[in-house]
VEXDREN-2710 file (C-alpha; in Angstrom, 1 decimal):
% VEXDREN-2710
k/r/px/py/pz
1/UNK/2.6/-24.8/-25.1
2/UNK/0.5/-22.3/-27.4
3/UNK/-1.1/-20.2/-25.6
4/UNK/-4.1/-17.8/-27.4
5/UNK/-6.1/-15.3/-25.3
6/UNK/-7.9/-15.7/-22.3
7/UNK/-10.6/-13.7/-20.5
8/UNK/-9.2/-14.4/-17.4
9/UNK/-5.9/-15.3/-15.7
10/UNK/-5.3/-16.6/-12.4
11/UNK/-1.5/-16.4/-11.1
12/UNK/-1.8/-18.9/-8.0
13/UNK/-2.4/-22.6/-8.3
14/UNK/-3.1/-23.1/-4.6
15/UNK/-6.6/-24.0/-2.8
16/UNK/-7.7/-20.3/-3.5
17/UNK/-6.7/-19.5/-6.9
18/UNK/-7.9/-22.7/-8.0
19/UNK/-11.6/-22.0/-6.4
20/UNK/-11.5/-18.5/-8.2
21/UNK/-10.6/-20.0/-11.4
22/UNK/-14.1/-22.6/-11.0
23/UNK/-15.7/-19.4/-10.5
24/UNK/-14.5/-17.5/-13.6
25/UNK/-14.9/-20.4/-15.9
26/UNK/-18.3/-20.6/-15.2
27/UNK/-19.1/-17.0/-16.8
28/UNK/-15.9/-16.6/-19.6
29/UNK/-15.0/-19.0/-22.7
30/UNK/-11.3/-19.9/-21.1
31/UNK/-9.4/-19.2/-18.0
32/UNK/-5.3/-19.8/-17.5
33/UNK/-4.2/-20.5/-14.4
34/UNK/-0.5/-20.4/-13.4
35/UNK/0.8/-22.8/-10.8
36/UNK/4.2/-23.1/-10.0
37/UNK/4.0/-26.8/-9.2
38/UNK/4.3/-29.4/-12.2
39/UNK/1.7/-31.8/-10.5
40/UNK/-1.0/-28.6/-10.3
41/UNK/-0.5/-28.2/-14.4
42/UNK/-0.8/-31.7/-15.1
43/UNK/-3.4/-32.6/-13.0
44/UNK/-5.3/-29.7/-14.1
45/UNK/-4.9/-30.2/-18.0
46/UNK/-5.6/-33.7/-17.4
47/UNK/-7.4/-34.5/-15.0
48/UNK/-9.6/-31.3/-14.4
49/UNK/-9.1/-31.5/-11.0
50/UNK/-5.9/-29.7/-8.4
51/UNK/-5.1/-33.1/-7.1
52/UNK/-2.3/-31.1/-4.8
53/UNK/-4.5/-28.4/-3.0
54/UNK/-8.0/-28.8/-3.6
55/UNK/-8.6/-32.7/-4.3
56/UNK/-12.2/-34.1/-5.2
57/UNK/-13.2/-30.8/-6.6
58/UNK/-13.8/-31.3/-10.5
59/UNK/-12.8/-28.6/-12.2
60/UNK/-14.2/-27.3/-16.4
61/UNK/-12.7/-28.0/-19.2
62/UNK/-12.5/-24.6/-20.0
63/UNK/-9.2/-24.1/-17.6
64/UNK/-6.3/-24.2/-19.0
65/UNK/-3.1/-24.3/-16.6
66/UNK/0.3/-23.4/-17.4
67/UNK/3.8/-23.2/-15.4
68/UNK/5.3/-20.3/-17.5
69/UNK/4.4/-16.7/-16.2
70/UNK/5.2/-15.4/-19.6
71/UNK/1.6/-16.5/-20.7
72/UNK/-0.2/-14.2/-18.8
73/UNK/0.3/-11.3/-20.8
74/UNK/-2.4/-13.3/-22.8
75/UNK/-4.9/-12.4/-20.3
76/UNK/-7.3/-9.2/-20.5
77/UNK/-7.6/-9.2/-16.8
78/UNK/-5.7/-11.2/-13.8
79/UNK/-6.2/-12.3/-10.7
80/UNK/-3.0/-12.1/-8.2
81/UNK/-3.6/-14.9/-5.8
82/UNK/0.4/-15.9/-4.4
83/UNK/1.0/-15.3/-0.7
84/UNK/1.5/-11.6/0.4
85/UNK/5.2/-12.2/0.7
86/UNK/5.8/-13.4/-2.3
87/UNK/4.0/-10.8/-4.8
88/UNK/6.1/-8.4/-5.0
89/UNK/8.6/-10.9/-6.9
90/UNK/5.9/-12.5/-8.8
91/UNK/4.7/-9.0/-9.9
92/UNK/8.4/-8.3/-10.8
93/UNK/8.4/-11.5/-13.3
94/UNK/5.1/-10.5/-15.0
95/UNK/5.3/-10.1/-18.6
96/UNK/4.3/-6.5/-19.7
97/UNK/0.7/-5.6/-19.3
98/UNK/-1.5/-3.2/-19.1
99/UNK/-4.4/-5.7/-18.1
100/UNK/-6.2/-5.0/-14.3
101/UNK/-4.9/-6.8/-12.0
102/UNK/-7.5/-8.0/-9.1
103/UNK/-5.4/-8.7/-5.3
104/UNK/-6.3/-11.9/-3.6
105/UNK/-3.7/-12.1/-1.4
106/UNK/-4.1/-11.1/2.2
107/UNK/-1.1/-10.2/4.2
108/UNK/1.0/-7.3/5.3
109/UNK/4.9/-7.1/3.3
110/UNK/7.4/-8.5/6.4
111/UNK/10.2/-6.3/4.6
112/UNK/8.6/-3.1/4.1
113/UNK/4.9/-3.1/6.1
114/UNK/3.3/-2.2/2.9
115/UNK/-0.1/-3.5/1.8
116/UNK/-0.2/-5.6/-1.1
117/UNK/-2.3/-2.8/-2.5
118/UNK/0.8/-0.4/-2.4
119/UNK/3.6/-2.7/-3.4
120/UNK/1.7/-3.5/-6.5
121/UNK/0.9/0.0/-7.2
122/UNK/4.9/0.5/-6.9
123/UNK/5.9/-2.3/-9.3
124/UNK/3.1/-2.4/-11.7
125/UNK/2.1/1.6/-12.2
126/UNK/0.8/0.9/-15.3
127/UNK/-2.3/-1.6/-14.1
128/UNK/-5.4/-0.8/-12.8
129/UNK/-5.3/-2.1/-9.1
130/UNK/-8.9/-3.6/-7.2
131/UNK/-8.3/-5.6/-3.7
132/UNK/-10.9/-9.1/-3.3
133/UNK/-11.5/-9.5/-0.1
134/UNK/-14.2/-11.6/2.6
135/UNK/-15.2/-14.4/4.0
136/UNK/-14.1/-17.1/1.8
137/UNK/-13.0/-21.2/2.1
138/UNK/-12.2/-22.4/-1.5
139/UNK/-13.8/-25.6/-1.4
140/UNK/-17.4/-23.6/-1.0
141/UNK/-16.4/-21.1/-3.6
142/UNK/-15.5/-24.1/-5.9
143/UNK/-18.7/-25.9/-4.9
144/UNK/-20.5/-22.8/-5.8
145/UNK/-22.1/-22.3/-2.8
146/UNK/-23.3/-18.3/-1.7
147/UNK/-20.4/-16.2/-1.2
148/UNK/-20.3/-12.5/-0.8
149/UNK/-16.9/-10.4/-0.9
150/UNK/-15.7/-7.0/-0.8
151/UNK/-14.0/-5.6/-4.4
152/UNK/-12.1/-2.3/-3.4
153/UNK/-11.0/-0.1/-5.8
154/UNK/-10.4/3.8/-6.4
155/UNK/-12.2/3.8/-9.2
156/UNK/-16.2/3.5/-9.1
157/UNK/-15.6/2.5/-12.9
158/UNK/-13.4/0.3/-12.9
159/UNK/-15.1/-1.3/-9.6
160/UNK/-17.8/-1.2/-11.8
161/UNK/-16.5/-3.6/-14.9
162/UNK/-14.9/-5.4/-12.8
163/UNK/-18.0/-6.6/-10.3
164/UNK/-19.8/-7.8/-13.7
165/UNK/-16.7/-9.7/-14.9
166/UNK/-16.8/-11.6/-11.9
167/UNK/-20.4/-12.3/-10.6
168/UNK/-22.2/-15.0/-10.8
169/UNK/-25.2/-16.1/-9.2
170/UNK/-23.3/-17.7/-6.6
171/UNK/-20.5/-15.5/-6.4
172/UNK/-21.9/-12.0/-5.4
173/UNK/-19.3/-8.9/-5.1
174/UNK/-19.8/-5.4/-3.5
175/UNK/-17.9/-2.6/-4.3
176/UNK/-15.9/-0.7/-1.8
177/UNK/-13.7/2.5/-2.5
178/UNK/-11.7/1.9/0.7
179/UNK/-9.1/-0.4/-0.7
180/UNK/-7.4/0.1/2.5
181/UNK/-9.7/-0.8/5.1
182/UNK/-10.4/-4.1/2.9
183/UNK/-6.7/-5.2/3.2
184/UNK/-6.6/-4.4/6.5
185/UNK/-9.6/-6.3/7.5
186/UNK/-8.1/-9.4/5.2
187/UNK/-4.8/-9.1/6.9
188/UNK/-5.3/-8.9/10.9
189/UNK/-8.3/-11.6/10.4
190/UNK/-5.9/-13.9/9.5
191/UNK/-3.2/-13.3/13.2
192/UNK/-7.0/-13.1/15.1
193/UNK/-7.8/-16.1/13.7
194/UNK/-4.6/-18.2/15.1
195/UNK/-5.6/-16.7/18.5
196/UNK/-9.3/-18.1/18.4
197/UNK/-7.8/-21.0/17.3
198/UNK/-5.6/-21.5/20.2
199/UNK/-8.5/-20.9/22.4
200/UNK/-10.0/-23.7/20.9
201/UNK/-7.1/-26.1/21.1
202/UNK/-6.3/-24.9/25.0
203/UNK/-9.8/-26.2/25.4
204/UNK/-11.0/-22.4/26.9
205/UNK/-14.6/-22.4/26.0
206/UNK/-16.8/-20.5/23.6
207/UNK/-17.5/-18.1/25.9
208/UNK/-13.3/-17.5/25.8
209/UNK/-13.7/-17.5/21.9
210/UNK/-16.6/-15.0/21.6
211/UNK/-14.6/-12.6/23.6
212/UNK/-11.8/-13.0/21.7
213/UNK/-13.6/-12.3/18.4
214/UNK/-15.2/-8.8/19.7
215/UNK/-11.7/-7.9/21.4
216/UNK/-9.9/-8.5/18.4
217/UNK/-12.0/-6.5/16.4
218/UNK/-11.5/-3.6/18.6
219/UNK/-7.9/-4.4/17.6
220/UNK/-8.8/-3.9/14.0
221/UNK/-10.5/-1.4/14.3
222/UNK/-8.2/0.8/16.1
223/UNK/-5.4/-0.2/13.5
224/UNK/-7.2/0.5/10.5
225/UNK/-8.7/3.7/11.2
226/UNK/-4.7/4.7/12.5
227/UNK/-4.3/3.2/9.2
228/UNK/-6.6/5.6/7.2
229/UNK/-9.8/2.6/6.5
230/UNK/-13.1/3.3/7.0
231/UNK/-15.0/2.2/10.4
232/UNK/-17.9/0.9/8.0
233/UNK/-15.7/-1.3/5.5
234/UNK/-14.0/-2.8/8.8
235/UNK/-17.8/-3.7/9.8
236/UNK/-18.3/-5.0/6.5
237/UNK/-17.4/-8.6/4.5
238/UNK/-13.5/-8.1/4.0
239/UNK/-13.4/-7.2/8.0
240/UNK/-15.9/-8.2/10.9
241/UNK/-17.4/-11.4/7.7
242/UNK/-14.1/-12.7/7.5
243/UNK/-13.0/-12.4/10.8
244/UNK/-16.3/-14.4/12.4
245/UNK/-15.5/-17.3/9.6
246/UNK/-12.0/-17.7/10.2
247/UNK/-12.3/-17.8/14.0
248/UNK/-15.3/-20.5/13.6
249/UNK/-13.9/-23.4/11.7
250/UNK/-10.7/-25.8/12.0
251/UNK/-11.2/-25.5/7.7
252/UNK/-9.2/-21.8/8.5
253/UNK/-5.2/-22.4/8.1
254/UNK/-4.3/-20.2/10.8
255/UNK/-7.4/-21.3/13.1
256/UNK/-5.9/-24.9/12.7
257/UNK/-2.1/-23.4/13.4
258/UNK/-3.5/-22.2/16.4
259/UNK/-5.1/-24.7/17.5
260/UNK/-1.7/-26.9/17.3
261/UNK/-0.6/-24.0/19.2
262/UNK/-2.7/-24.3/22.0
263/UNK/-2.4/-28.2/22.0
264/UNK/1.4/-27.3/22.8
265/UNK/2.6/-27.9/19.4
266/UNK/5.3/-25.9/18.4
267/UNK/5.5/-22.9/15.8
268/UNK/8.0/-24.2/14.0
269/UNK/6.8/-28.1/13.6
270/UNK/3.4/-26.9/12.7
271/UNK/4.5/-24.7/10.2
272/UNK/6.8/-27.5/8.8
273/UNK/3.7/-30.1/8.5
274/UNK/2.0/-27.4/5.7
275/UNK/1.8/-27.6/2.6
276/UNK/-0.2/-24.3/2.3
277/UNK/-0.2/-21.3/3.8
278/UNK/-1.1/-20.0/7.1
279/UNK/-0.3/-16.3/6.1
280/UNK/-1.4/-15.0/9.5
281/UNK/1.7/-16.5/11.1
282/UNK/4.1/-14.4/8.7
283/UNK/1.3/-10.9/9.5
284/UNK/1.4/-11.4/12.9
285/UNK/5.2/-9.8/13.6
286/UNK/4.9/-7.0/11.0
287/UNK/1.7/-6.0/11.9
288/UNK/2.5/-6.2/15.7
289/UNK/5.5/-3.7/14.8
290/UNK/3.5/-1.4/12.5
291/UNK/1.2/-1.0/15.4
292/UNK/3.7/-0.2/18.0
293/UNK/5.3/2.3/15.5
294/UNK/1.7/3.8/15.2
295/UNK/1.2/3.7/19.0
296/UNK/-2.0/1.4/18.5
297/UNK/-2.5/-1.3/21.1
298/UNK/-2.9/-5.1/20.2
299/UNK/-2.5/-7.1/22.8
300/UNK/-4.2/-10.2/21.4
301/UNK/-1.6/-9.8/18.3
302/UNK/1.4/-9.4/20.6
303/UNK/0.4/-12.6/22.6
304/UNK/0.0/-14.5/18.9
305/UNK/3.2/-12.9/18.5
306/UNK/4.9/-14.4/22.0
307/UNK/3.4/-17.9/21.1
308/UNK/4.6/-18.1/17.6
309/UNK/8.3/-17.3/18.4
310/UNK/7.8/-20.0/21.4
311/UNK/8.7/-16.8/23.9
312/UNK/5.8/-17.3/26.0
313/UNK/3.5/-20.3/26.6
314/UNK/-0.1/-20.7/26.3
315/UNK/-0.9/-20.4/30.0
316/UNK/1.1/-17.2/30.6
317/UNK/-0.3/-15.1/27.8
318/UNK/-4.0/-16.1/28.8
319/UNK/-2.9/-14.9/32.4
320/UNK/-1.4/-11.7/31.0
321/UNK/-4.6/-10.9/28.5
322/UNK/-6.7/-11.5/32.1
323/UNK/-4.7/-9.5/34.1
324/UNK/-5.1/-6.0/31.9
325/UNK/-6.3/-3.2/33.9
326/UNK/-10.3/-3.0/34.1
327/UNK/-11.6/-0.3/31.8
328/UNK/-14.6/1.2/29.6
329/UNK/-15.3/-1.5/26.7
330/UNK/-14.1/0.6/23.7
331/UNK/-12.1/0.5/20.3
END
């Protein structure tokens, strides 16, 4: 395959990176996106459509997909869009680049508890770094229906170049110079999420649900502040926005993981039935033990915790989380 320049690359063929690349081709002459998956590249070149992960969706002409990484040093700008726990090995196989690089991931490294932020900033020194983040299902971005999102970068210039190389009239980023406090808010959204989710399939109630939502972001909140974010970005798109969507729809990953949960499913047998991924079941144990090692109470993120390693069942972690001491609402 011959591969010229491109405006944009995506690295990510999945539901997500295939929305984003709908997104860029409707504002830049050609966009590459690399999949990992034959079927995504051929079905893409072909048929203009991700048959795999986002079926019915057509997609323009003007994306090009590709299976070899090595073609992304064609790209003046890239999107990262891989699961959290697999970027810092995809980042290791880039080609050289100096290009900025744009994280879409959402997720918390298992290994290290590093944000996806700072592993990339380890392996890829050399690139500019910004962090997407917000309340986002593909197929709406895709269909181009109104979506806002946070862009966090360091860099008021690069945020900048970077908002106008993305926007569209659909498509509407704000800039944000707490690149932290936007992963964070991505990344604990996502374990939250699998607990609102097994609220919904234990059949709890919405009342159960709302309570959930505000507890858990006084979870966030008191993690990403001990974490060095800012109270306002938590409040804003890439925190409270995405949080409310994700805890409001079976179309969430880990919403629907949890609501197997709370049906009595198992982890492991839920987990197995995916072909995508619910990253907020592979947060949920590194975040839990960053917490702890930050003396920052979660108990809604130790209970996801006890229910995904099958240590605790449904009806005894609800009794535990109403059996906590009475006390002053608060972070």
């Amino acid at each position: 395959m011959s591969v010229g320049r491109y405006p944009v690359g995506i690295i990510g063929g999945g539901a997500w990176g295939t929305a984003l690349a709908a997104v860029m081709a409707q504002i830049h002459d050609g966009v590459l996106l690399w999949a990992r998956e034959e079927d995504v590249v051929r079905s893409v070149n072909v048929q203009h459509e991700n048959t795999l992960f986002l079926p019915g969706m057509p997609l323009s002409p003007k994306i090009a997909a590709t299976p070899d990484l090595t073609h992304m040093a064609n790209c003046d700008a890239l999107l990262i869009v891989t699961p959290a726990q697999h970027v810092r090995a995809t980042l290791s196989a880039l080609p050289d680049t100096q290009a900025p690089m744009i994280l879409c991931a959402k997720g918390i490294e298992a290994d290290t508890q590093m944000l996806v932020s700072d592993v990339a900033a380890h392996m890829r020194p050399q690139n500019p770094l910004a962090v997407l983040s917000g309340p986002t299902f593909a197929h709406e971005v895709a269909a181009g229906k109104p979506t806002a999102v946070t862009l966090a970068t360091a860099s008021p210039a690069l945020g900048s170049a970077l908002m106008r190389s993305i926007a569209t009239p659909s498509f509407r980023p704000y800039w944000s110079d707490d690149v932290v406090g936007a992963e964070i808010g991505g990344s604990v959204k996502n374990v939250l999420a699998i607990a609102c989710g097994v609220v919904d399939g234990a059949g709890l109630g919405l009342n159960a649900r709302a309570a959930l939502i505000a507890r858990g972001f006084a979870e966030m909140q008191r993690y990403g502040l001990a974490r060095g974010a800012k109270a306002e970005t938590l409040a804003g798109l890439s925190g409270l926005g995405d949080l409310v969507l994700t805890c409001s729809s079976e179309n969430s990953r880990n919403f629907s993981l949890g609501r197997g949960l709370g049906q009595g499913r198992t982890a492991q047998n839920l987990l197995a039935d995916r072909k995508t991924v619910a990253e907020g079941a592979f947060t949920a144990p590194v975040l839990l033990k960053s917490a702890t090692s930050l003396s920052v109470e979660m108990p809604i993120v130790s209970a996801v915790c006890a229910l995904l390693a099958g240590t605790a069942t449904v009806e005894a972690v609800v009794t535990e989380l109403l059996a906590r001491p009475l006390k002053s609402e608060s972070w």
